[in-house]
C-alpha positions in Angstrom: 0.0 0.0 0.0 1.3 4.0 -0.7 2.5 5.6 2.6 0.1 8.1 3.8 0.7 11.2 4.2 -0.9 10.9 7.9 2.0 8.9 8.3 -0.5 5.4 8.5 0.2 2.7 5.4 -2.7 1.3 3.2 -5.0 1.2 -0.8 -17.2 20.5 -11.7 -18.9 22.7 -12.4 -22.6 21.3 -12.8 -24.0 20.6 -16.0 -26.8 20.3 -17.8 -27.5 16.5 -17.4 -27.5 14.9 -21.2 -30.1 11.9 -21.9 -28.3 9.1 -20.6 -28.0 6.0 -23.3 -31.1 3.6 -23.1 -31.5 1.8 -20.1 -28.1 2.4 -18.5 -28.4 1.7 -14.7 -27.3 4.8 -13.5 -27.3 3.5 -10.0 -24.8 1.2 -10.9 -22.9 3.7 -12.5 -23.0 5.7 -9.2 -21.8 2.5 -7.2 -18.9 2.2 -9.5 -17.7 5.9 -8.9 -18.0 6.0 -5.5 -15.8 3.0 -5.6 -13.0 4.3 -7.5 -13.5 7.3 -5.0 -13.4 5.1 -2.0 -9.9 3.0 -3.4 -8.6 6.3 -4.3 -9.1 8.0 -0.7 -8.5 4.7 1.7 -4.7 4.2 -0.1 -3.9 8.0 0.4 -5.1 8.2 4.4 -5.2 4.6 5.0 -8.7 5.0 7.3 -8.9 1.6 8.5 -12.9 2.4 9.2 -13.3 3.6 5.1 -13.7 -0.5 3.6 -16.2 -1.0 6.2 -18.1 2.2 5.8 -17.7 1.5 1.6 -16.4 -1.7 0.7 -15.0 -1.2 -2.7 -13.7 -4.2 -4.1 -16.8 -6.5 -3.0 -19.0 -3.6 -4.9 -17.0 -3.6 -8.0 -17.0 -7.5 -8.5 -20.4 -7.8 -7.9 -21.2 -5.5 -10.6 -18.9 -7.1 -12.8 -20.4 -9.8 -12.3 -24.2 -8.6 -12.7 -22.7 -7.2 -16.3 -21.0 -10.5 -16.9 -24.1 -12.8 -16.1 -26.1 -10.1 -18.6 -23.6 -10.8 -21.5 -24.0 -14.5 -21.0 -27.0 -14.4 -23.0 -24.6 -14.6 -25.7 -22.5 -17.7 -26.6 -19.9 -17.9 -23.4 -16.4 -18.1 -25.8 -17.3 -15.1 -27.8 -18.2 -13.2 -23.9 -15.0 -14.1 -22.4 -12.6 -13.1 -25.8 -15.0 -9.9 -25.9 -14.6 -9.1 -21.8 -10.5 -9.6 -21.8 -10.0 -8.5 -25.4 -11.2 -4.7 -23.4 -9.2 -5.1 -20.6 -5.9 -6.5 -22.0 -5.0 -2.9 -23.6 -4.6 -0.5 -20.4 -3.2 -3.4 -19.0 -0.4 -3.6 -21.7 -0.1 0.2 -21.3 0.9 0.2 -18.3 3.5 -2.8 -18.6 4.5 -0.8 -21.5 5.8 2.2 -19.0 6.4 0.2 -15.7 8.9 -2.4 -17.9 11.0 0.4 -19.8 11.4 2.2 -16.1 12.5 -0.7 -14.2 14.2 -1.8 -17.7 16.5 1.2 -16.9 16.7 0.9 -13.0 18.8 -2.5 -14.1 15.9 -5.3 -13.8 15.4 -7.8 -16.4 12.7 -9.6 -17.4 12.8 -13.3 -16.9 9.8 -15.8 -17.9 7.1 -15.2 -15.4 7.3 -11.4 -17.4 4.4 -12.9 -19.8 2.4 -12.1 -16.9 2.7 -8.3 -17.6 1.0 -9.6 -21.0 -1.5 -11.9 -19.5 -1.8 -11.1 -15.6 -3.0 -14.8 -14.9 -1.0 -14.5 -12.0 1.2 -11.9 -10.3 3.9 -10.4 -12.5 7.6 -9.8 -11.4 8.7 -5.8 -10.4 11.4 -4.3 -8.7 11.9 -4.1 -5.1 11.3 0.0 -5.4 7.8 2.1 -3.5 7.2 3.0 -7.4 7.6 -0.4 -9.0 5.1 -2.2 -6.4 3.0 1.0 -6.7 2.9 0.5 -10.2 2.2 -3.8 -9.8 -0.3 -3.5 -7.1 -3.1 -2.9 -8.6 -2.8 -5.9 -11.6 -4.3 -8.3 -8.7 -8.0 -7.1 -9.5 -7.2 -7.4 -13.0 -6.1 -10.9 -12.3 -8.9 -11.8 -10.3 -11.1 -10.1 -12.9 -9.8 -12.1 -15.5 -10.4 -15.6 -13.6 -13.8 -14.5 -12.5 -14.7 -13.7 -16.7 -13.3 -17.2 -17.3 -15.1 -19.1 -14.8 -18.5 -17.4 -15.5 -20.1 -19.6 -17.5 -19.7 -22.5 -15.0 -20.4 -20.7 -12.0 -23.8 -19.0 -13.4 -24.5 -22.8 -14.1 -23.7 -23.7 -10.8 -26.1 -20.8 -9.4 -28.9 -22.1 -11.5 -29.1 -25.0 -10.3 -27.7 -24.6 -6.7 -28.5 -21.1 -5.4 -27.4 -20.5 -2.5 -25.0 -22.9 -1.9 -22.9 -22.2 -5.0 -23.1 -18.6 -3.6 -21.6 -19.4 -0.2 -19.0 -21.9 -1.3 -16.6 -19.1 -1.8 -17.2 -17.7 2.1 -17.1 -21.5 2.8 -13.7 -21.9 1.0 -12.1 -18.8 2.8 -12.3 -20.2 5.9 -10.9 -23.5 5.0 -8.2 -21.4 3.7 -7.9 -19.2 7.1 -7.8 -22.2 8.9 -4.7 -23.9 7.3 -6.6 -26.8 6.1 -5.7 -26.2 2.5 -2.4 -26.1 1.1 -1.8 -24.0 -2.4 1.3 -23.7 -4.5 3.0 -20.1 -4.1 2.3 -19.1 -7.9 -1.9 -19.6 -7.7 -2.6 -18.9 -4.1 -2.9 -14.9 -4.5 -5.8 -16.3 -7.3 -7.2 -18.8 -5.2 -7.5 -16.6 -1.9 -8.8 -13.8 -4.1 -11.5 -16.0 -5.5 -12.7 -17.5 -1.8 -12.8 -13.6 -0.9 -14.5 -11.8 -3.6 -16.4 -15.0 -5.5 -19.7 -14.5 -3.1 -19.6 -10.8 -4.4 -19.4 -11.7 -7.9 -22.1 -14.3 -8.1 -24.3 -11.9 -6.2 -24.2 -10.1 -8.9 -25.1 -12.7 -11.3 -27.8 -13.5 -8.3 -29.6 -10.2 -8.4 -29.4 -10.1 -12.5 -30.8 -13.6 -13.0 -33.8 -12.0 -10.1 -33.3 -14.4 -7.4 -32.8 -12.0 -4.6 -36.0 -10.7 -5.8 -37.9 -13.6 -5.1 -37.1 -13.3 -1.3 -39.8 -12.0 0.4 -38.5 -7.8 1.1 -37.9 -8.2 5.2 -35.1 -11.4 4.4 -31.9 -9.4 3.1 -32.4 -6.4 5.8 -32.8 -8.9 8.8 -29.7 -11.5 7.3 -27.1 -9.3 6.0 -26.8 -6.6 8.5 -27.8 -8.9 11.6 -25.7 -12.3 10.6 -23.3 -11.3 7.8 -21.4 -8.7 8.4 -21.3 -9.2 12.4 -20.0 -12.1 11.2 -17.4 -10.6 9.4 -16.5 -8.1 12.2 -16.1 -10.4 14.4 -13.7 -12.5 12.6 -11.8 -9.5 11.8 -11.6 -8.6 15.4 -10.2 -11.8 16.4 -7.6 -11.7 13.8 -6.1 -8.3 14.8 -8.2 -5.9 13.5 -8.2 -2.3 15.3 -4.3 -3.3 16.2 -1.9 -0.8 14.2 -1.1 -2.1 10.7 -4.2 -4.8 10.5 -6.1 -4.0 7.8 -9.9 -5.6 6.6 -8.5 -6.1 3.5 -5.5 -8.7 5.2 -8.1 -10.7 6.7 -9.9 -12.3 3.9 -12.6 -14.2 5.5 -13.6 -11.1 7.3 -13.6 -9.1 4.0 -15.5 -11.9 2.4 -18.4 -11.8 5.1 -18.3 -8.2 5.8 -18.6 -7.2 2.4 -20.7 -9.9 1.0 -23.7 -8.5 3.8 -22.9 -4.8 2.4 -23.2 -6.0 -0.9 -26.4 -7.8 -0.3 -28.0 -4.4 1.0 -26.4 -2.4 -1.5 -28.5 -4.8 -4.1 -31.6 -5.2 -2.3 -32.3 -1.4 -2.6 -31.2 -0.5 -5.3 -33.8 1.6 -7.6 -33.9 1.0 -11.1 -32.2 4.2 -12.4 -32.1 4.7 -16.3 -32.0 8.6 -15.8 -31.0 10.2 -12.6 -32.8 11.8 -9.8 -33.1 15.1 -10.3 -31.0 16.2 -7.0 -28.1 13.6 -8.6 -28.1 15.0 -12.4 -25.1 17.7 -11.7 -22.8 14.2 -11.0 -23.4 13.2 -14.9 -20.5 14.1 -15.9 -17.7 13.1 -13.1 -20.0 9.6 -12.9 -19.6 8.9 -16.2 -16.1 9.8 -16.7 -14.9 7.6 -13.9 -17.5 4.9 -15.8 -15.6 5.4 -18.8 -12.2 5.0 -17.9 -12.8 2.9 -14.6 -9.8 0.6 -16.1 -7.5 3.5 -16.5 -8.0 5.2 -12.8 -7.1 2.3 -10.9 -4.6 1.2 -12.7 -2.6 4.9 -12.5 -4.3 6.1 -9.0 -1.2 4.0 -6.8 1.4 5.8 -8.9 -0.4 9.2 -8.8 -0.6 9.1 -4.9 3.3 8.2 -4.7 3.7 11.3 -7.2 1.1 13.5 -5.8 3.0 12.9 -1.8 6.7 12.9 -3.3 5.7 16.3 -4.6 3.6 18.0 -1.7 6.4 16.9 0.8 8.9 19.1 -1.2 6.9 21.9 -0.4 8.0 22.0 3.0 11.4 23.5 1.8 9.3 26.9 1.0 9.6 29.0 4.3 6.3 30.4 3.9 4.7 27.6 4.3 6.4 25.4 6.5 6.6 28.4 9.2 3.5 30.3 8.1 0.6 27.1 7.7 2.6 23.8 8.8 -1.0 22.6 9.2 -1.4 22.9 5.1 1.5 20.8 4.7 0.5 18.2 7.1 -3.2 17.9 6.0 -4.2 15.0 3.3 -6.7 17.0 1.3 -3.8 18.3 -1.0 -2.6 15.8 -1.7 -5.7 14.1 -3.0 -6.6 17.2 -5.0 -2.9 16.6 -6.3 -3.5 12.8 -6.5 -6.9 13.8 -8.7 -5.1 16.1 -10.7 -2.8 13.3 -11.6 -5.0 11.1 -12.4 -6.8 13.1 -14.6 -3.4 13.5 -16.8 -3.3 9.8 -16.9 -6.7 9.9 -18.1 -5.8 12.0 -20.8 -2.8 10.2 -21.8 -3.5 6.7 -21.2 -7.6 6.5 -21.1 -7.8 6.1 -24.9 -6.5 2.7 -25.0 -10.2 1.8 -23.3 -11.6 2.7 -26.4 -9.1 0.8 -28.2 -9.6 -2.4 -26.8 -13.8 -1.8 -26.3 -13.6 -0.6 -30.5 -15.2 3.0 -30.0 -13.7 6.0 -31.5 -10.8 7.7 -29.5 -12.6 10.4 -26.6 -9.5 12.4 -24.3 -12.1 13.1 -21.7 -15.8 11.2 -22.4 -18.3 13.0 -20.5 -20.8 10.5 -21.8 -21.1 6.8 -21.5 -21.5 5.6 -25.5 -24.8 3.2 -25.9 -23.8 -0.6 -25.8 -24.0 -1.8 -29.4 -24.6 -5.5 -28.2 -27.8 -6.0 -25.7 -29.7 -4.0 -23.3 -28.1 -2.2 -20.2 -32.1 -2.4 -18.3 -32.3 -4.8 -15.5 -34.6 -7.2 -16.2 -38.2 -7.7 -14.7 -37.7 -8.9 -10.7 -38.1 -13.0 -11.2 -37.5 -13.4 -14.2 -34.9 -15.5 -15.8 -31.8 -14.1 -18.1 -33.7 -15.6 -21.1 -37.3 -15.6 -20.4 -38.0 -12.0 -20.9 -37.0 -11.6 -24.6 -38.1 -12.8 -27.8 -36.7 -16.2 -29.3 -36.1 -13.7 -32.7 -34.0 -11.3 -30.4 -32.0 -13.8 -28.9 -31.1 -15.3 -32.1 -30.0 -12.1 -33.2 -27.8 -11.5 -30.5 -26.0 -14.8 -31.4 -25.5 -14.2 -34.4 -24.1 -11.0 -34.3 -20.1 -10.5 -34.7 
């Protein structure tokens, strides 16, 4: 994790709102920022409080996996080559800029390097703040990328099993936590990552297939916040959490439970926004530019917090500041205004290869989220299947389509 700059260690103008694309879930959209926001702020200040108050990662695979389970309408081979054909591109971007620096600072790239290509697994860096800075954030894109390949089987499995295909993950991080499985060093970053964030994702694919609609309204409010995530607290307090340096995110059972109940919540409410409420329409803009180039922000949002601290610190060599408002110098809100700032040159320079990979035309700063050309972006109907609600002719044409 970056060093704070509180000295603890991690992870617009308004606008006219335009007509949003056809049934874009705008509340999903809104999730999404606030989770960039959230990863964004918790690795500057390292709040140990912020990934129970917001838990980003559990939010972000669980709509990934909602979106995933919606795509799988389509033939599963020609989702999975669509889904990493758009990530792969920022990803090589920034192996593109990371290998040429550590290139120069004297590394050399051996074979486990073809995970900068592919990151199946976790890829080698130097032992420098920058070069892990830089790495760090490749273990969502990892987990992303097993969680895309696996879909098809595990919205099988949720078919026909529920709710124990969505607990096995919870169930298999505690066998983990417990040292009654052993994993080889190379795939137990992927495995641990699955047992931790796998309930998320097939929530996801739960609330778009419309089974946690089908639970009577008074079962999510009285499980998740009365059994699941005290659950999760608790384990997390038994493992250290609270103590200085423990972190929710190193006790992955906890995270698992904790943000699994949050999740749950965060899903059961959640109103069916294709156009936003009117107090919400001045966030179009900033929601759908973080929307747009979610890829791109966490990928650069490490290395801008290193930059954005490296450079306020220097400050403290101007006498009229460090005698005249030490106070300025020691606060955190700088820097992330810095940090932002940062990112948003990173959006500019490196956001483009999003619409590379997802075969729009190049945008610098998209202040609009382009209209899927394949499918619908409306959640379907509460209780009904992925399938049942459109035509036979409709599906068809979705398979057929290139």
């Amino acid at each position: 994790m970056t060093p704070s700059v509180t000295g603890t260690t991690p992870a617009h103008t308004a606008v006219p709102a335009e007509a949003p694309p056809a049934g874009r879930d705008r509340y999903f959209d809104l999730l999404r920022a606030l989770a960039l926001f959230r990863v964004v702020l918790y690795h500057l200040v390292g709040w140990a409080w912020l990934p129970l108050l917001f838990p980003s990662m559990g939010v972000m695979f669980a709509l990934a996996g909602a979106l995933t389970a919606r795509s799988l309408e389509r033939p599963a081979l020609q989702v999975i080559r669509g889904r990493v054909r758009r990530l792969l591109p920022p990803v090589w971007v920034l192996g593109a800029v990371c290998g040429t620096l550590m290139v120069v600072h004297g590394w050399r790239p051996g074979p486990s390097a073809v995970f900068w290509v592919l990151p199946l697994s976790d890829p080698p860096f130097l032992a420098a703040a920058w070069a892990a800075d830089m790495a760090e954030p490749l273990w969502y894109l990892r987990a992303y990328l097993w969680f895309v390949v696996l879909s098809p089987l595990l919205l099988r499995l949720l078919r026909r099993f529920a709710w124990p295909a969505l607990l096995a993950p919870v169930a298999l991080s505690v066998l983990l936590s417990v040292g009654g499985l052993s994993l080889p060093t190379r795939i137990d970053s992927a495995v641990t990552d699955f047992s931790t964030f796998g309930a998320c994702w097939m929530l996801g694919m739960a609330h778009q297939e419309g089974l946690l609609a089908r639970l009577p309204r008074y079962v999510v409010p009285s499980l998740a916040p009365v059994l699941l995530m005290p659950a999760g607290l608790w384990w997390a307090t038994r493992h250290g959490f609270g103590e200085p340096g423990v972190e929710l995110d190193g006790i992955p059972t906890a995270q698992a439970l904790w943000s699994l109940g949050a999740v749950l919540l965060l899903l059961h409410f959640s109103p069916p926004w294709q156009e936003w409420p009117r107090r919400l329409r001045r966030l179009d803009g900033v929601v759908s530019l973080l929307n747009s180039r979610a890829v791109t922000v966490y990928l650069w949002h490490n290395v801008c917090i290193l930059a954005a601290a490296t450079l306020w610190d220097r400050m403290w060599s101007l006498d009229a500041l460090s005698e005249g408002a030490p106070w300025l110098l020691e606060s955190w809100v700088p820097v992330l205004l810095l940090a932002w700032a940062l990112i948003a040159l990173c959006i500019l320079l490196f956001g483009p290869a999003e619409d590379v990979a997802a075969g729009r035309r190049l945008r610098l700063w998209p202040r609009d989220i382009p209209q899927r050309k394949r499918g619908s972006h409306t959640r379907r109907p509460p209780g009904e299947s992925s399938v049942a609600h459109r035509s036979p002719a409709a599906i068809e044409a979705e398979t057929r389509r290139p």
